[in-house]
C-alpha positions, 0 to 999 in steps of 0.5 A, spaced: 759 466 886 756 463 892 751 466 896 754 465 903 761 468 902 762 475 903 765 479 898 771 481 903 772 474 905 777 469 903 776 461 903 780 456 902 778 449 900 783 443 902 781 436 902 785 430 901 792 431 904 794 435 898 795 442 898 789 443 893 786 450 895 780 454 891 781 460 893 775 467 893 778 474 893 773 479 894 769 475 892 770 476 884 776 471 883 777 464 883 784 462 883 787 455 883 793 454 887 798 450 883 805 449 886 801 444 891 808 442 892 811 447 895 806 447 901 806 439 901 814 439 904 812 444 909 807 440 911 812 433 910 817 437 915 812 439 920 810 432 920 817 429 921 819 434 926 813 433 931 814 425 930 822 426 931 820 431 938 814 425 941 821 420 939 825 423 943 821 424 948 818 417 948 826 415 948 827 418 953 821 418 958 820 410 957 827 408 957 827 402 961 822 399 957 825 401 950 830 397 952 826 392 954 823 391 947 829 392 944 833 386 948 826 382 946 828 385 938 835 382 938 832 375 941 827 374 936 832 376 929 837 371 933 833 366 934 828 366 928 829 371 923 836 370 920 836 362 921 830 362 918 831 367 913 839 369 911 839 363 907 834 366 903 836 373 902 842 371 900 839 366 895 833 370 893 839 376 891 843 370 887 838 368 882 834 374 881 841 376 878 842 370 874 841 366 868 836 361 873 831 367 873 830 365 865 829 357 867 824 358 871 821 363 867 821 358 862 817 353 866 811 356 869 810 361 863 803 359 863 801 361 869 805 368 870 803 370 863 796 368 861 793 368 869 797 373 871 798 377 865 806 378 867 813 377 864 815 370 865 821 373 869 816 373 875 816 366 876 822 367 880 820 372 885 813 368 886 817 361 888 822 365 892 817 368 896 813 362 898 820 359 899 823 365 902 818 369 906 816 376 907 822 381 904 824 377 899 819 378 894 819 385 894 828 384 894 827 380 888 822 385 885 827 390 886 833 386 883 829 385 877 827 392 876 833 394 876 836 389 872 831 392 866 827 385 866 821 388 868 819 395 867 816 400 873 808 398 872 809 391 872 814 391 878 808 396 882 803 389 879 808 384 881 810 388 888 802 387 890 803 380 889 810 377 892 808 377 899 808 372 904 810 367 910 815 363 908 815 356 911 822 357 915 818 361 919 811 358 919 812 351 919 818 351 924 817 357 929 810 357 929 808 351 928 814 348 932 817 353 936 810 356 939 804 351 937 808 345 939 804 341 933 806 339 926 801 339 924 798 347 926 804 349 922 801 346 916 794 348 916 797 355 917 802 354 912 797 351 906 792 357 908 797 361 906 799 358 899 791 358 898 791 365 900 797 367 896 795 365 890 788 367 891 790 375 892 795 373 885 789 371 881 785 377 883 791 382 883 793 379 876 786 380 873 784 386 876 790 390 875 791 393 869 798 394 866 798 399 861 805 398 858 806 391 857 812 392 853 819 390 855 823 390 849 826 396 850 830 393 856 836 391 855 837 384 861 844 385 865 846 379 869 850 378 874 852 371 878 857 374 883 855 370 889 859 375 893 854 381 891 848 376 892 851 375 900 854 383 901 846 384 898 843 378 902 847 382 909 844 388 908 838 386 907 837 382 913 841 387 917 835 392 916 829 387 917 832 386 923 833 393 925 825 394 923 824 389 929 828 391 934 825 398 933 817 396 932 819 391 939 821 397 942 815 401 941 810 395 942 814 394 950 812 402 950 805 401 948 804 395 953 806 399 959 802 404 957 796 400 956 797 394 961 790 394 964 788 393 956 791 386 954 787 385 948 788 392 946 795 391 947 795 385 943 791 388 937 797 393 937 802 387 936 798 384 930 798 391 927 805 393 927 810 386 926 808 379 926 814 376 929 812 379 936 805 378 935 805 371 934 809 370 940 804 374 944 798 370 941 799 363 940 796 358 945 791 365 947 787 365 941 784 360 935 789 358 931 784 363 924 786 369 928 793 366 928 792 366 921 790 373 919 796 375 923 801 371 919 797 374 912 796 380 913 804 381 916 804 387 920 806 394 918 814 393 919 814 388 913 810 393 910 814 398 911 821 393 909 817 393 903 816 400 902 824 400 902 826 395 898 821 398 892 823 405 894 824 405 887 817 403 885 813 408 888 808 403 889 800 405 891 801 403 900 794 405 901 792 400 895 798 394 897 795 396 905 787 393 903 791 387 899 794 385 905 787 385 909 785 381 904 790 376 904 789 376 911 782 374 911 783 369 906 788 366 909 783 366 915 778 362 912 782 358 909 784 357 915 777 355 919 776 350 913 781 346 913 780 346 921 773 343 920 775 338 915 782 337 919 781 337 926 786 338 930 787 332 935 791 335 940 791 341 944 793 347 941 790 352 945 792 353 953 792 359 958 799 358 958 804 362 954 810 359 950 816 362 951 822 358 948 824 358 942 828 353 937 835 355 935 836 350 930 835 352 923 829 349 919 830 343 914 829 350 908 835 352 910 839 347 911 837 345 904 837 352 901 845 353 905 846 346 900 843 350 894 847 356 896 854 352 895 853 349 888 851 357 887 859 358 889 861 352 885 858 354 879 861 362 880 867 359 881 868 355 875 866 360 871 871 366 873 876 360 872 874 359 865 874 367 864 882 366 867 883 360 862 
């Protein structure tokens, strides 16, 4: 028994946020607290009732600028995220539940099972990520395990991985819309592939899968293309319900800290990306854009954390990865400046503030992918009639 506690005196140890207590009762007994869990909801509830109170309060006191925020929301889903990204989700859905997933598998094989050290399936979720954009990956991960095409310790691997910006939203939106120069939008765009398979390579060889058997998975297929759009739908409904809430709370934090611009664009780049490009294009260089882009904010985190419910990924883990990804894209960035100068200028003290409605050239040709889809769905639900 230690020195300095008395033989009358009770001490309770606790560390990490679990309830683990090593408790001193007259100073003769030790006794280990074992239902960690009891104690561990009584701590998750107190939590979300004080953040539902300080919400409400929040609501309530900065009405005006909540609806500011969120105003500013449904501008940025309207104009950018779903042409940007509908198509997309839809597609993603489609394919992760189809026979196409095999043909891909079949194709880069090499690189998912040797380099990566994962089923040929994800194939499929890497390319619809770099095509698609930020939720979609997680989507398809989730398609896939639920499909029993991959097991639990690979989707956690694959969920680390399948993460970036897509170029419907790098090439057109920010290169286009916000930096008015093509060719910005390619560099940053180019620094995310690098840094995408850059976090890839280092998560495929450093991440141990235990359990790398997936025979006892029987695959289900379906190619219904209404359940890809019904799917599709919802996820982009609830990707855009995240940014219309985190808009909402950056509007507060910015009336709350006007008096600290970069304070309150730090914030921005924290918490979602879209809002943040908006605010730092045309006011900083274009590797700290890049990072930003990278490392994708906290409301795509948290829509990956929904998507892979399921999973139970390690958060703290993906977190450090993003950071990761985000300053590699950084770097990437900073080179190909150096050996790629842009001529015009990028950077000025006046904000842009319009944005383009029309669809990227990825959409159209992913809405074009999207009706051979249907056709072929079409085709063979009459062969089943026939």
């Amino acid at each position: 028994m230690p020195k300095f506690l008395h033989r009358s005196e009770i001490v309770i140890i606790q560390y990490y946020f679990y309830v683990k207590a090593l408790i001193y009762i007259n100073g003769d007994k030790m006794i280990w607290i074992k239902n960690q869990d009891k104690y561990s909801d009584k701590l998750k509830l107190i939590f979300k009732t004080t953040l539902t109170i300080c919400s409400i309060v929040f609501a309530v006191k900065f009405s005006p600028q909540c609806r500011d925020g969120i105003i500013n929301g449904l501008s940025l889903c309207m104009t950018v995220l779903i042409p940007s990204l509908f198509v997309f989700m839809v597609i993603a859905q489609y394919v992760a539940n189809d026979k196409v997933t095999d043909l891909f598998g079949r194709l880069f094989s090499p690189i998912t099972t040797k380099l990566l050290k994962l089923p040929k399936e994800s194939s499929t979720v890497l390319l619809l990520s770099l095509i698609g954009g930020y939720p979609i990956g997680a989507r398809c991960v989730a398609t896939l395990f639920d499909n029993r095409l991959i097991n639990e310790e690979q989707a956690k691997k694959l969920s680390l991985i399948a993460v970036s910006s897509g170029p419907g939203f790098v090439l057109n939106y920010l290169g286009s819309a916000l930096l008015e120069n093509t060719k910005a939008g390619i560099i940053l765009f180019i620094s995310q592939i690098i840094a995408f398979f850059t976090v890839a390579v280092l998560i495929g060889r450093t991440y141990k899968v235990t359990n790398e058997s997936t025979k006892a998975y029987k695959k289900r297929y379906n190619s219904g293309i209404v359940e890809a759009v019904e799917s599709g739908t919802k996820a982009t409904a609830n990707m855009c319900a995240m940014v219309i809430a985190f808009s909402a709370l950056i509007s507060v934090f910015d009336f709350l800290l006007s008096d600290y611009p970069v304070v309150c664009d730090a914030l921005a780049c924290f918490l979602e990306v879209t809002t943040a490009c908006n605010r730092i294009c045309n006011k900083y260089p274009l590797y700290i854009i890049s990072f930003v882009t990278g490392f994708s904010g906290l409301c795509v985190h948290f829509q990956i954390f929904s998507a892979v419910k399921e999973i139970r990924i390690n958060k703290f883990a993906f977190f450090m990865w993003r950071i990761i990804q985000g300053i590699t894209a950084s770097i990437a960035t900073y080179i190909l400046l150096i050996i790629y100068p842009l001529t015009d200028e990028v950077f000025s003290t006046v904000e842009a503030t319009h944005h383009s409605n029309a669809a990227p050239l990825w959409g159209c040709c992913a809405l074009v992918l999207t009706a051979v889809c249907f056709l072929n769905s079409l085709s063979k639900t009459k062969l089943n009639r026939r």
